[in-house]
N, CA, C and O of each residue as an XYZ file, in Angstrom:
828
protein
N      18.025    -18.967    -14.934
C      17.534    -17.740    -15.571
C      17.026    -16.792    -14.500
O      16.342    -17.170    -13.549
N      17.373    -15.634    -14.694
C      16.809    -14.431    -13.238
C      15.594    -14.682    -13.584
O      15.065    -15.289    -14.515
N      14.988    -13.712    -12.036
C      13.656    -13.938    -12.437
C      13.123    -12.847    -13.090
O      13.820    -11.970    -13.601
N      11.611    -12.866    -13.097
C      11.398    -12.022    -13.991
C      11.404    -12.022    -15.569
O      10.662    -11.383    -16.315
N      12.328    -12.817    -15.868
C      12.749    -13.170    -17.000
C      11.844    -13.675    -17.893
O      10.762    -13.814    -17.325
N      11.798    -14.097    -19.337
C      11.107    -15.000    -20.593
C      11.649    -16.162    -20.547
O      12.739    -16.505    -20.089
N      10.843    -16.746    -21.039
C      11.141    -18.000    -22.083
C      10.637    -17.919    -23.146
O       9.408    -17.974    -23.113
N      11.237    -17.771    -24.433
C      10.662    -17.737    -25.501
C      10.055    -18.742    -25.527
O       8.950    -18.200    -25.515
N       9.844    -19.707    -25.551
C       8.514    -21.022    -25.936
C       7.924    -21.332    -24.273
O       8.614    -21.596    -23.288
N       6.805    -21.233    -24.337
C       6.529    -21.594    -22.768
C       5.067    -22.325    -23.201
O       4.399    -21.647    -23.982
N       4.618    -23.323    -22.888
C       3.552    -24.297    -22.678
C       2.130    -23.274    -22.450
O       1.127    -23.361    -23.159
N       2.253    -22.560    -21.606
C       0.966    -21.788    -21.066
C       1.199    -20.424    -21.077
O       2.372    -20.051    -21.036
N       0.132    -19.447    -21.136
C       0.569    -18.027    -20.998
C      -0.661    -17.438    -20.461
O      -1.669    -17.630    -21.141
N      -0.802    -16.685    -19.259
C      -1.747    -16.551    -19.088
C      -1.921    -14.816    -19.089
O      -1.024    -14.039    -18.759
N      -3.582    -14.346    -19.635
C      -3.836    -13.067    -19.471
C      -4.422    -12.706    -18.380
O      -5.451    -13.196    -17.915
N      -3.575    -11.558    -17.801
C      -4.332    -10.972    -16.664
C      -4.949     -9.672    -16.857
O      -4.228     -9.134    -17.698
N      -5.731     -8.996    -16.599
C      -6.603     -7.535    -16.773
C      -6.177     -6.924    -14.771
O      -6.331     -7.376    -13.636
N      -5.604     -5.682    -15.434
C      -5.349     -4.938    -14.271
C      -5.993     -3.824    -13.919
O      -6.127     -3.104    -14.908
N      -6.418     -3.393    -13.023
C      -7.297     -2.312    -12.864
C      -5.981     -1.684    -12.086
O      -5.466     -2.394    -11.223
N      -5.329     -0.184    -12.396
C      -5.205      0.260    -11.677
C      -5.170      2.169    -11.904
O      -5.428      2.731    -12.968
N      -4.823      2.793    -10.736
C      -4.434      3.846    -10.898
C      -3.350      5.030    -11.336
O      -2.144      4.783    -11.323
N      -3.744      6.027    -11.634
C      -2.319      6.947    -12.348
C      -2.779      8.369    -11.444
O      -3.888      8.904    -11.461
N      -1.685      8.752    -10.736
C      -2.425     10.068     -9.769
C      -1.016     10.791     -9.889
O       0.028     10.608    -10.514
N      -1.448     11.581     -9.099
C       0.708     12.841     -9.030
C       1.189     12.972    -10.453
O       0.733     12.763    -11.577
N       2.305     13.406     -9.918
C       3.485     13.638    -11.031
C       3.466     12.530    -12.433
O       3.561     12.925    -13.594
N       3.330     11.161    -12.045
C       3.542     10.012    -12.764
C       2.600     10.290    -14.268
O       2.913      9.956    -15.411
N       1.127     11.154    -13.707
C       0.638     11.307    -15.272
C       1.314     11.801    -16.195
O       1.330     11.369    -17.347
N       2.131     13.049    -15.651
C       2.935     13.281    -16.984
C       3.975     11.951    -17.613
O       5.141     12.263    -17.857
N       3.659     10.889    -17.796
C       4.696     10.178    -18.014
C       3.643      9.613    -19.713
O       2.440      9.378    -19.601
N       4.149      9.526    -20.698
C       3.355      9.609    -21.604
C       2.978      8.028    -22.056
O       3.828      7.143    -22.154
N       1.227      7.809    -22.369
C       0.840      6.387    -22.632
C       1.628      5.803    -23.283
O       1.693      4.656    -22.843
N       2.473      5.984    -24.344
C       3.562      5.121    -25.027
C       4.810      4.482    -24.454
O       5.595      3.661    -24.929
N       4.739      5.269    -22.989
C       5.666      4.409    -22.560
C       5.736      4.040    -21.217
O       6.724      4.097    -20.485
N       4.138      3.498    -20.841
C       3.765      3.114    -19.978
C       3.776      1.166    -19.822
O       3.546      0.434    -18.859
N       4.134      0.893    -21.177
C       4.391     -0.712    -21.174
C       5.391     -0.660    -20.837
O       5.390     -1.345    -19.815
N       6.912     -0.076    -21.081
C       8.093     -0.257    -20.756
C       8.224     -0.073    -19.223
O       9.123     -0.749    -18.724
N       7.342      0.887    -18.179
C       7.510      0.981    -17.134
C       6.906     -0.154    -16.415
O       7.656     -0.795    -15.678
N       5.692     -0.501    -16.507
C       5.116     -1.632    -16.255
C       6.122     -3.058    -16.125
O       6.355     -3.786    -15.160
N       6.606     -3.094    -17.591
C       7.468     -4.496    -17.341
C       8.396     -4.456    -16.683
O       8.938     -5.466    -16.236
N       8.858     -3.065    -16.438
C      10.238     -2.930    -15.785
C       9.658     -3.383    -14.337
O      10.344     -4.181    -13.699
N       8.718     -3.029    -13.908
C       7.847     -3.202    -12.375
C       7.526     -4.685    -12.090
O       7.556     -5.368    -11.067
N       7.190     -4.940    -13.446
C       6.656     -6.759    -12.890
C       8.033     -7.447    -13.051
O       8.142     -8.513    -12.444
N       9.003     -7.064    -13.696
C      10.181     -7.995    -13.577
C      10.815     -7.636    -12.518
O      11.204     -8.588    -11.841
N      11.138     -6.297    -12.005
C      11.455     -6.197    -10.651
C      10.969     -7.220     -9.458
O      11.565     -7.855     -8.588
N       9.696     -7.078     -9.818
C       9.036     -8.036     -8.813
C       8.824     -9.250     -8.624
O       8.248     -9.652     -7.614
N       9.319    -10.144     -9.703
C       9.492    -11.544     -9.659
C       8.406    -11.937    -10.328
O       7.857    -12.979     -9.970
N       7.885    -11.186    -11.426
C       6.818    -11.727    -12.230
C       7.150    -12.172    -13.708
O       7.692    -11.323    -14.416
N       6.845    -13.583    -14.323
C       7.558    -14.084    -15.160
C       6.485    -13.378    -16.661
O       5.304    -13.712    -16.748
N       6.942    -12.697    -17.405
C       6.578    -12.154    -18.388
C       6.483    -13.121    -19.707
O       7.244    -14.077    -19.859
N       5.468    -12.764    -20.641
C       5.253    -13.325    -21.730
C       6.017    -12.495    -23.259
O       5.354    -11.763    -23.995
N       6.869    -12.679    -23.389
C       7.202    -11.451    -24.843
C       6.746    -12.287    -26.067
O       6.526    -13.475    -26.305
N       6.695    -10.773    -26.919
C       6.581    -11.772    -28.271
C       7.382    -12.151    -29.067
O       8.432    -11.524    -28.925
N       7.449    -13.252    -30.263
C       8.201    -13.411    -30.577
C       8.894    -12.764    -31.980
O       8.357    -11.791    -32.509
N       9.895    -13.257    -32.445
C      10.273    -12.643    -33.781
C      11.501    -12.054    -33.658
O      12.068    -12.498    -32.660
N      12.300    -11.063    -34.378
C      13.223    -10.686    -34.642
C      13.622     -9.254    -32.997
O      14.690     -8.853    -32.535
N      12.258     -8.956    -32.655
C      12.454     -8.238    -31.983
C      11.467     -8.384    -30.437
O      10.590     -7.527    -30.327
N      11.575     -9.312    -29.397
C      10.818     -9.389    -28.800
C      10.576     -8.484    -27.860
O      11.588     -8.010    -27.343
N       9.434     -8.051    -27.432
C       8.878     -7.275    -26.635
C       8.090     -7.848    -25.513
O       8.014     -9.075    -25.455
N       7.509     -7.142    -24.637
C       6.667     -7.691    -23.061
C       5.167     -7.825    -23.708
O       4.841     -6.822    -24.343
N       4.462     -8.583    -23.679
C       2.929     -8.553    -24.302
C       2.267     -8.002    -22.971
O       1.902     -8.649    -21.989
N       2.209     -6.676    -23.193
C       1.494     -5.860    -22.853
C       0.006     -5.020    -23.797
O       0.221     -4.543    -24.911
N      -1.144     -4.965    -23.283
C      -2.155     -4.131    -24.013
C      -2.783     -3.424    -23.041
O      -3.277     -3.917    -22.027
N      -2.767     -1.678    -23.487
C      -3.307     -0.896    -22.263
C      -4.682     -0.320    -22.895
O      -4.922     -0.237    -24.100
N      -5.436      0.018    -21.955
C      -6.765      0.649    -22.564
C      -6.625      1.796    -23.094
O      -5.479      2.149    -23.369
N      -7.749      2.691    -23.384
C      -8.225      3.868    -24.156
C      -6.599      4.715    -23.990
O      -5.917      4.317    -23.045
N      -6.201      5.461    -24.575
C      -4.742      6.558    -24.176
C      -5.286      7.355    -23.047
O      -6.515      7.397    -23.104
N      -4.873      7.886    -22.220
C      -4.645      8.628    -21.584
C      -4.129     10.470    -21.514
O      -3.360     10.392    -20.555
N      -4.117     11.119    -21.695
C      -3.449     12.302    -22.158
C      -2.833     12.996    -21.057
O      -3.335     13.033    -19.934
N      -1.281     13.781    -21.512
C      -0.383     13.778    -20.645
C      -0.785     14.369    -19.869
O      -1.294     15.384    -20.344
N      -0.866     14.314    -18.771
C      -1.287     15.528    -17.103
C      -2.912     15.264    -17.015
O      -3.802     16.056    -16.707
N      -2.980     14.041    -17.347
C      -4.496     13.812    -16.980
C      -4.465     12.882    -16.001
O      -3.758     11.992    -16.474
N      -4.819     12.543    -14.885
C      -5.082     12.005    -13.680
C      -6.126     10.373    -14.022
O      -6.605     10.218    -15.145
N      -6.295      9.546    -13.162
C      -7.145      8.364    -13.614
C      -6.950      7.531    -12.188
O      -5.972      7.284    -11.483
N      -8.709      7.147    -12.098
C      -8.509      6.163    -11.094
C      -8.885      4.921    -11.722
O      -8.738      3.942    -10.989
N      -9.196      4.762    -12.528
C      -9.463      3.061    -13.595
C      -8.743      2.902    -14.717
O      -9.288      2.362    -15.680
N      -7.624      3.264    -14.790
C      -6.670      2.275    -15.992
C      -6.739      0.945    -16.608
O      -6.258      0.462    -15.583
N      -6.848      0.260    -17.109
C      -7.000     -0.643    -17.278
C      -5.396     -1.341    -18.370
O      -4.763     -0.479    -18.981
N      -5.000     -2.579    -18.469
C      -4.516     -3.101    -18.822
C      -3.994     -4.672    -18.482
O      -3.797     -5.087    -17.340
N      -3.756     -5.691    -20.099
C      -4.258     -6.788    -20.166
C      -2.765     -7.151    -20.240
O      -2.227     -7.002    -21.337
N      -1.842     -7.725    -18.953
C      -0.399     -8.303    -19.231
C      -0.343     -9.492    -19.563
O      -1.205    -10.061    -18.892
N       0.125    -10.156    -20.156
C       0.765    -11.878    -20.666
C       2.099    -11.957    -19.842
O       3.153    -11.333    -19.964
N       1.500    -13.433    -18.516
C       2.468    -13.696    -17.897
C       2.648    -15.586    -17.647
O       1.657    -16.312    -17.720
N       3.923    -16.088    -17.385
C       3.377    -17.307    -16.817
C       2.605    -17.756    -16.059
O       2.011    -18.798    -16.337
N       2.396    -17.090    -14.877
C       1.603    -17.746    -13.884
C       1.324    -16.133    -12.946
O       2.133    -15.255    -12.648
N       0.000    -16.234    -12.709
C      -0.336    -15.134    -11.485
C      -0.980    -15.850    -10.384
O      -1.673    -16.842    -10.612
N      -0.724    -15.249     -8.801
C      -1.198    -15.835     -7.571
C      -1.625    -13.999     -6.773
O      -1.083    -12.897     -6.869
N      -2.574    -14.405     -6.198
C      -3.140    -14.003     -5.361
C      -1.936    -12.478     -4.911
O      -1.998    -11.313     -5.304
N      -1.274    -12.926     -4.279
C      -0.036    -12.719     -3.526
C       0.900    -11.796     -4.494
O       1.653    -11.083     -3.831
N       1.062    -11.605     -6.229
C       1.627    -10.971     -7.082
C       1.268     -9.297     -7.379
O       1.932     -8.504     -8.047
N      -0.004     -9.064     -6.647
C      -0.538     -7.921     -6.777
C       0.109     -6.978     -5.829
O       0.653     -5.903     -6.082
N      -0.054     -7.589     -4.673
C       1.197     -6.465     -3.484
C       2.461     -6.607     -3.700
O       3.026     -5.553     -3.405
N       3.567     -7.809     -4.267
C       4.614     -7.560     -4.717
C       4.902     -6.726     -5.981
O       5.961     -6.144     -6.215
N       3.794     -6.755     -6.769
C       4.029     -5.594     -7.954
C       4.046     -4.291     -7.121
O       5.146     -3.788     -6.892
N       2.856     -3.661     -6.616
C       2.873     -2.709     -5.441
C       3.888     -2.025     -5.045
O       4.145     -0.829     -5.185
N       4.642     -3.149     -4.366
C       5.433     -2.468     -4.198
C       6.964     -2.166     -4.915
O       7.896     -2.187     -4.112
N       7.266     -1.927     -6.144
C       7.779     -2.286     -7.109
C       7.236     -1.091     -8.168
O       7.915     -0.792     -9.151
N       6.194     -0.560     -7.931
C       5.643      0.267     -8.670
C       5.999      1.910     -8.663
O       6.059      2.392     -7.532
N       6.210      2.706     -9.630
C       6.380      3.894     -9.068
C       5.333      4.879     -8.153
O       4.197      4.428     -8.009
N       5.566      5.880     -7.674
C       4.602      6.641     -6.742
C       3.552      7.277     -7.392
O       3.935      8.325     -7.912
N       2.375      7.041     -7.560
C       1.457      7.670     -7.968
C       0.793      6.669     -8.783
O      -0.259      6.985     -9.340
N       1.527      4.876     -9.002
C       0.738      3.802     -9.591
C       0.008      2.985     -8.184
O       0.218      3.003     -6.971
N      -0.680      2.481     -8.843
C      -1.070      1.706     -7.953
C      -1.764      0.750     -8.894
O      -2.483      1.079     -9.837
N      -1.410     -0.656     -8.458
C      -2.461     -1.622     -9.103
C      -3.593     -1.853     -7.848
O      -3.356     -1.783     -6.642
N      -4.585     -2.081     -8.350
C      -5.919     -1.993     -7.308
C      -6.451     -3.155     -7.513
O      -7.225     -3.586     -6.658
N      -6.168     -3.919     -8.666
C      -7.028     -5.463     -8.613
C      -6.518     -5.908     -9.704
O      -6.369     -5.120    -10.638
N      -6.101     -7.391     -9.849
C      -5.828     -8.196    -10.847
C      -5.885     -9.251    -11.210
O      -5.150    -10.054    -10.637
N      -6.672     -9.696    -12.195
C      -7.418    -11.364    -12.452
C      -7.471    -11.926    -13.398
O      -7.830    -11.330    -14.414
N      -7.127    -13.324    -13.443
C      -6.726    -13.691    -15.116
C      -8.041    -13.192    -15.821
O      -8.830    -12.511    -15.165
N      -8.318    -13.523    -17.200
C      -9.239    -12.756    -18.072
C      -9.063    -13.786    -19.111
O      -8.052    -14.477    -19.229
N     -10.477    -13.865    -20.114
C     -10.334    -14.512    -21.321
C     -11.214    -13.328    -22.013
O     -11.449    -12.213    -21.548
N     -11.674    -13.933    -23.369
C     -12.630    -12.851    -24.059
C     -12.011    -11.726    -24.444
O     -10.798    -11.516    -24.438
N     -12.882    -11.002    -24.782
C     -12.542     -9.733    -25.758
C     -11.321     -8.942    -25.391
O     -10.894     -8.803    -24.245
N     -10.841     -8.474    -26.408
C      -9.469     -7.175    -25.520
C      -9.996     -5.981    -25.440
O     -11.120     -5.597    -25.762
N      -9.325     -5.556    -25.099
C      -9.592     -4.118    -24.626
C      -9.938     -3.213    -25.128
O     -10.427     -2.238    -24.559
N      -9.755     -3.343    -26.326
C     -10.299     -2.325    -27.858
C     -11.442     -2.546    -28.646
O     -11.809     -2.040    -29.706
N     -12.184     -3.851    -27.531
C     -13.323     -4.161    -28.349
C     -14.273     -4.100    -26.330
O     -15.494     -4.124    -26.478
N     -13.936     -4.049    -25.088
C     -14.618     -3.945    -24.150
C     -14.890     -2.515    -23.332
O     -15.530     -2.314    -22.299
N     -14.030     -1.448    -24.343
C     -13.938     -0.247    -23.682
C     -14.628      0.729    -24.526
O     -14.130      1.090    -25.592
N     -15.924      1.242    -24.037
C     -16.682      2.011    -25.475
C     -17.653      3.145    -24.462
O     -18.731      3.626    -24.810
N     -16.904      3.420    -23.068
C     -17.690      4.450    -22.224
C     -17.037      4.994    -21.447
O     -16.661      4.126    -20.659
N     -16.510      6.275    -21.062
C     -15.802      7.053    -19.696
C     -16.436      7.882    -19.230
O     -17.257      8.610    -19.787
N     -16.134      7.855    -18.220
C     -16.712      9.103    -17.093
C     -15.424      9.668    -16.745
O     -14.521      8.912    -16.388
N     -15.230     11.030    -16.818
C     -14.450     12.250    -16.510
C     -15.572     12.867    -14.792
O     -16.732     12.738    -14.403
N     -14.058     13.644    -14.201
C     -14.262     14.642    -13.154
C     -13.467     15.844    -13.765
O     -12.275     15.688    -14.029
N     -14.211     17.267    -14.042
C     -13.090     18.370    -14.718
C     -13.567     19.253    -13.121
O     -14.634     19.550    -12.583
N     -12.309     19.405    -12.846
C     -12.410     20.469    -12.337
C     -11.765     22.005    -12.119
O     -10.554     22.214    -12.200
N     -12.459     22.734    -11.917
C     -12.557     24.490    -12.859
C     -11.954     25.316    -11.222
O     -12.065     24.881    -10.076
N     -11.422     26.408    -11.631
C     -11.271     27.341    -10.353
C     -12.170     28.296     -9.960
O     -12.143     29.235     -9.164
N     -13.172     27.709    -10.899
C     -14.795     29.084     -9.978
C     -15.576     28.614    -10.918
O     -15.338     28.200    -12.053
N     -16.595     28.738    -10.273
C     -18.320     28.544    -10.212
C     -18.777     28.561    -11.464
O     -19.363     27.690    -12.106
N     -18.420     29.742    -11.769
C     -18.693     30.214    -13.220
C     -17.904     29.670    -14.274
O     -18.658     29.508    -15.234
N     -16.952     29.374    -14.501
C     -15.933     28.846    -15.161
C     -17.020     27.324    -15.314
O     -17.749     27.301    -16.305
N     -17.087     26.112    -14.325
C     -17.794     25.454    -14.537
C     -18.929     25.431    -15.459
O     -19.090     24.702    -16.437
N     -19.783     26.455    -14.937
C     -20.971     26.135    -15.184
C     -21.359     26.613    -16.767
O     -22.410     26.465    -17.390
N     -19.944     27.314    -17.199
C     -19.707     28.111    -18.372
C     -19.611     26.414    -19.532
O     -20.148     26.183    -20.615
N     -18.536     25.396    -18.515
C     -17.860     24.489    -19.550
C     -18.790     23.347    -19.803
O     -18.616     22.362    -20.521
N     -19.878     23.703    -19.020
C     -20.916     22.623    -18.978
C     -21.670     22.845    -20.286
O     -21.894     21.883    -21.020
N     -22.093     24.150    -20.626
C     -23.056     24.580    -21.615
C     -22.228     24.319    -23.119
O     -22.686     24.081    -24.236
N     -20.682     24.483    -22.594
C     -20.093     24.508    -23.924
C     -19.428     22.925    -24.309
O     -19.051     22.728    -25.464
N     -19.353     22.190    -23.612
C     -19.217     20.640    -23.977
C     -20.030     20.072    -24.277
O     -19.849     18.979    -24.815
N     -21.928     20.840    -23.937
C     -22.651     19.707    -23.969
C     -23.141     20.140    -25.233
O     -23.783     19.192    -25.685
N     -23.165     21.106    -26.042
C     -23.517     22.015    -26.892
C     -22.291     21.628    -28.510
O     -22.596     21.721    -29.699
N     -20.916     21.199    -27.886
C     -20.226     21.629    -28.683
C     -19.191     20.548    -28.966
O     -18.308     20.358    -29.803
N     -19.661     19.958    -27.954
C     -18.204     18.668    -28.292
C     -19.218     16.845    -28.457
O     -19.602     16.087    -27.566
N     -19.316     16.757    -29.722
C     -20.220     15.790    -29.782
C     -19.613     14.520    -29.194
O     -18.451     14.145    -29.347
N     -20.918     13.698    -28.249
C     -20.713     12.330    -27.815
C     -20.253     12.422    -26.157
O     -19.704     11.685    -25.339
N     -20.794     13.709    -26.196
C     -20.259     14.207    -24.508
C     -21.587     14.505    -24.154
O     -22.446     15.030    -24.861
N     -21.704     13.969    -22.538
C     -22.955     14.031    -21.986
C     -22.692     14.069    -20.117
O     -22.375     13.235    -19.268
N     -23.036     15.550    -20.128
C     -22.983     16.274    -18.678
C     -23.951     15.664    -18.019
O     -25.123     15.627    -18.395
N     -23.375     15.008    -16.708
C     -23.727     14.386    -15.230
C     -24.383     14.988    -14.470
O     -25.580     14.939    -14.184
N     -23.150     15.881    -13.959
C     -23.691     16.798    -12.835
C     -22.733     17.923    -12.768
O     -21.560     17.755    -13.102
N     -23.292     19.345    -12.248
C     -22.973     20.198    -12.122
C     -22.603     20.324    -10.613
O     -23.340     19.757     -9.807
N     -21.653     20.937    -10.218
C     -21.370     20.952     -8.418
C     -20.133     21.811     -7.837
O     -19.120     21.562     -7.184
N     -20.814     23.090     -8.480
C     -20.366     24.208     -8.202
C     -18.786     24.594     -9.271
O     -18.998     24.974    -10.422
N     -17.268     24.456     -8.776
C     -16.361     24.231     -9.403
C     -15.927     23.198    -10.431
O     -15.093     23.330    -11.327
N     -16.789     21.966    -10.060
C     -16.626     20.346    -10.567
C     -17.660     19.885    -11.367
O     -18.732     19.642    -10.814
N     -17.519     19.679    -12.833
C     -18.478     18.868    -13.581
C     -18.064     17.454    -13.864
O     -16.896     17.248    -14.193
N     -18.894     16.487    -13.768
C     -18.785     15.254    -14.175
C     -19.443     15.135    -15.693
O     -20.480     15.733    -15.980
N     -18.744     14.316    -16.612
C     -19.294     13.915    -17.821
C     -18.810     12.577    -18.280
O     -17.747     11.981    -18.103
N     -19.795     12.316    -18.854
C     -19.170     10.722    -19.525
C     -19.305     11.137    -21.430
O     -19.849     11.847    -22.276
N     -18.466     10.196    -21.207
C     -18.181     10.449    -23.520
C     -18.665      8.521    -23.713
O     -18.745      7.494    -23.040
N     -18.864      9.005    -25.059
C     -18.690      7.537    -25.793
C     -17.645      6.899    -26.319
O     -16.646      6.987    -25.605
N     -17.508      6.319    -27.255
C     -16.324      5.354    -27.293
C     -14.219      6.158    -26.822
O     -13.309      6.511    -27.572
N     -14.326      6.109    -25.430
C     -12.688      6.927    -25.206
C     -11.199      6.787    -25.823
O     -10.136      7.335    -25.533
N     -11.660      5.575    -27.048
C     -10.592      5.765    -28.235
C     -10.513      6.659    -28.824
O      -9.396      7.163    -28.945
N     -11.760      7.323    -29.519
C     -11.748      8.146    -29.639
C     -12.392     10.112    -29.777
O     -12.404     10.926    -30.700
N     -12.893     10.151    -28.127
C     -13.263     11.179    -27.846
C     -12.336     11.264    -26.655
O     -12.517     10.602    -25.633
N     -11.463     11.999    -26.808
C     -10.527     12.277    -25.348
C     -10.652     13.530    -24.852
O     -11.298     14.450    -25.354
N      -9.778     13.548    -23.482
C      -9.689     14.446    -23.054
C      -9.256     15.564    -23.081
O      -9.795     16.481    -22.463
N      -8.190     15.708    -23.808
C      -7.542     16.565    -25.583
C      -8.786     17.185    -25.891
O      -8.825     18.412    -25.982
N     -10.014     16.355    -26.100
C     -11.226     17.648    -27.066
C     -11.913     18.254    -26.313
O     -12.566     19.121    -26.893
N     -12.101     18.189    -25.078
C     -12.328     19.049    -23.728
C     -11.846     20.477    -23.920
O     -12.382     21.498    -24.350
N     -10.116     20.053    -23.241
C      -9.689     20.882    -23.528
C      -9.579     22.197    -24.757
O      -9.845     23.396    -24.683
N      -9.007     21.243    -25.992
C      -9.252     22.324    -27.217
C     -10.677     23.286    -27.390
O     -10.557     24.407    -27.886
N     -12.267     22.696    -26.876
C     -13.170     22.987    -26.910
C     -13.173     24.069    -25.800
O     -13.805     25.099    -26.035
N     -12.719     23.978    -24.962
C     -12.891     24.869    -23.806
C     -12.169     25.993    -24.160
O     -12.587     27.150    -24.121
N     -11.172     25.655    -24.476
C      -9.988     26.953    -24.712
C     -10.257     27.803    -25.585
O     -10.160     29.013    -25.379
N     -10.767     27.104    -27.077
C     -11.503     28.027    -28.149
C     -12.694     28.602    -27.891
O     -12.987     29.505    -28.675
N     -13.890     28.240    -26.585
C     -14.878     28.538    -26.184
C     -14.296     29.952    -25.199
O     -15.090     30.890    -25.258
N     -13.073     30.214    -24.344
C     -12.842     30.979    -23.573
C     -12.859     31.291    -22.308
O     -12.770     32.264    -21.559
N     -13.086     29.478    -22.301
C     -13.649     28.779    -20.907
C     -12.350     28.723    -19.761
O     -12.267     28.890    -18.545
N     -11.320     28.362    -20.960
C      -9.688     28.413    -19.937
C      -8.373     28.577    -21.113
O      -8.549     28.293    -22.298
N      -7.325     28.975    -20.683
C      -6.419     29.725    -21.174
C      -5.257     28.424    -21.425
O      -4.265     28.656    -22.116
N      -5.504     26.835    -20.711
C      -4.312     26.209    -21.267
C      -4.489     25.235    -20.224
O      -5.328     25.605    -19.402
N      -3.848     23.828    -19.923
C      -4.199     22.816    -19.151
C      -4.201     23.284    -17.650
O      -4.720     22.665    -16.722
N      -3.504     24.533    -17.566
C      -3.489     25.097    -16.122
C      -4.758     25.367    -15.453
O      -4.912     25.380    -14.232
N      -5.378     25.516    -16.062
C      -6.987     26.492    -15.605
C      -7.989     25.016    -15.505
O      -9.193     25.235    -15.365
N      -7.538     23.506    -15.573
C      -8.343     22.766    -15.398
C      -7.898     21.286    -15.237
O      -7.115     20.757    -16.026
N      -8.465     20.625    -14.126
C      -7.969     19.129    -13.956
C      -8.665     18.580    -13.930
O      -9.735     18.879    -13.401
N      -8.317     17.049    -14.715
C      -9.117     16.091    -15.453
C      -8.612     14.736    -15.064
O      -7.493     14.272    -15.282
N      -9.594     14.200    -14.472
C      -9.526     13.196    -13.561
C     -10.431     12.075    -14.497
O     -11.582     12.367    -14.822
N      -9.693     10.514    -14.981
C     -11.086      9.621    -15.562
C     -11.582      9.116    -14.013
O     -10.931      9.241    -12.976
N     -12.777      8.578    -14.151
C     -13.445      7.959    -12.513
C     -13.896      6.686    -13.433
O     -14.006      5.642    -12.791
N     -14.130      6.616    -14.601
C     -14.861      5.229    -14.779
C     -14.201      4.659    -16.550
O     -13.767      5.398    -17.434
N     -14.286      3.758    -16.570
C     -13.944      3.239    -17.908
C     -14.568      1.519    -18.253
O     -14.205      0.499    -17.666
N     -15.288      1.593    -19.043
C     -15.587      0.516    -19.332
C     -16.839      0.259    -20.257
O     -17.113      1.084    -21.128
N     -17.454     -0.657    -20.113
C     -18.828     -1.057    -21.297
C     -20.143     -0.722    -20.876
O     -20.871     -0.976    -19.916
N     -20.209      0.165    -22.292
C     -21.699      0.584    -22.380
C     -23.372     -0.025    -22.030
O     -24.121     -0.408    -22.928
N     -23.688     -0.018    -20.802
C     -24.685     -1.451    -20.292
C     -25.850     -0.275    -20.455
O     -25.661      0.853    -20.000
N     -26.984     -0.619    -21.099
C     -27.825      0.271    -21.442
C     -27.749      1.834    -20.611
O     -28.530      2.108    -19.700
N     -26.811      2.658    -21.038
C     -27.038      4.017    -20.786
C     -25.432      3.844    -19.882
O     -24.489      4.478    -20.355
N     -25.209      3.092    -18.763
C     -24.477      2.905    -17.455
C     -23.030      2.380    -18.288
O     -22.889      1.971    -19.440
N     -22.172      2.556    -17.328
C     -21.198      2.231    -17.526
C     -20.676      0.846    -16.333
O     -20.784      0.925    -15.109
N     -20.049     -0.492    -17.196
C     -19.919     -1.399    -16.522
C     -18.840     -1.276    -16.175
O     -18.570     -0.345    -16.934
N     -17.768     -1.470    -15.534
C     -16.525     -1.958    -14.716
C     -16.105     -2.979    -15.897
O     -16.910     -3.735    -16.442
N     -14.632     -2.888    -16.238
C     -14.191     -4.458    -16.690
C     -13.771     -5.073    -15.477
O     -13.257     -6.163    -15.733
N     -13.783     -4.790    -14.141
C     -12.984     -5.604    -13.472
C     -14.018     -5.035    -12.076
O     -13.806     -5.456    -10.939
């Protein structure tokens, strides 16, 4: 059997949690079909995949919070089902990956999934003047509930939201645009920096 490949019945299956990144061009590539690229990457790379079963099997893949198209991220998160992971599988995915992914760390995992460990983000927006900022600060913190401004720093605001299922980066935007803050995704880039569980006030790392 190539590698890369299934076995529909396999003895063991193990979950791994991946931390990685989405930067460049590659964000426009839309969250729905970021499992199909993924598996295409770990089977390239000699990584033995878990699918599911039934009439139509698929790669058991689960990715965190969505993402929105042309939004940037340095903590992605996602939970693959594979036979076996080593040490050594993280730089062969690597390199196997398209330009602008990067996996940054990967370790088997038990416990909760991802839709029950992800309930905090931190955003970087950044504006083309001073004012523009300091404009989107008053109007997110004022207007887009469950959003809570960091820091102000001149062109660049940091904010974190609560649960990023569902407060995205989509209501930024729409909020800003109807506020008069910016004219369309052009006038602003949105970077996640953190994702993970709510530890009194802080945000924990899953990985």
């Amino acid at each position: 059997m190539a590698s890369g490949m299934f076995v529909s019945q396999v003895m063991y299956a193990m979950r791994v949690r991946m931390l990685y990144e989405k930067m460049g061009p590659i964000c426009f590539v839309p969250h729905v079909e970021m499992p199909t690229l993924l598996s295409r990457s770990l089977r390239r790379s000699g990584i033995r995949q878990i699918f599911t079963e039934g009439m139509s099997p698929h790669p058991k893949i689960s990715l965190g919070p969505p993402l929105p198209v042309g939004v940037f991220s340095l903590c992605e998160v996602a939970d693959i089902w594979v036979e076996n992971w080593r040490a050594e599988d993280l730089e062969a995915l690597n390199e196997k990956l398209p330009r602008g992914l990067m996996a940054k760390k990967a370790v088997p995992t038990e416990g909760l999934s991802l839709s029950k460990s992800c309930d905090k983000a931190q955003y970087l927006l950044q504006f083309k003047s001073k004012e523009k900022g300091s404009d989107a600060c008053f109007l997110l913190q004022n207007h887009v509930p469950g959003v809570e401004i960091l820091t102000l720093c001149g062109k660049e605001v940091e904010a974190i939201t609560g649960n990023p299922y569902q407060i995205s980066p989509t209501l930024f935007v729409k909020a800003l645009s109807k506020g008069g803050v910016i004219s369309s995704w052009e006038d602003i880039r949105i970077v996640r920096t953190k994702l993970g569980k709510n530890e009194e006030g802080k945000i924990l790392p899953l990985l």
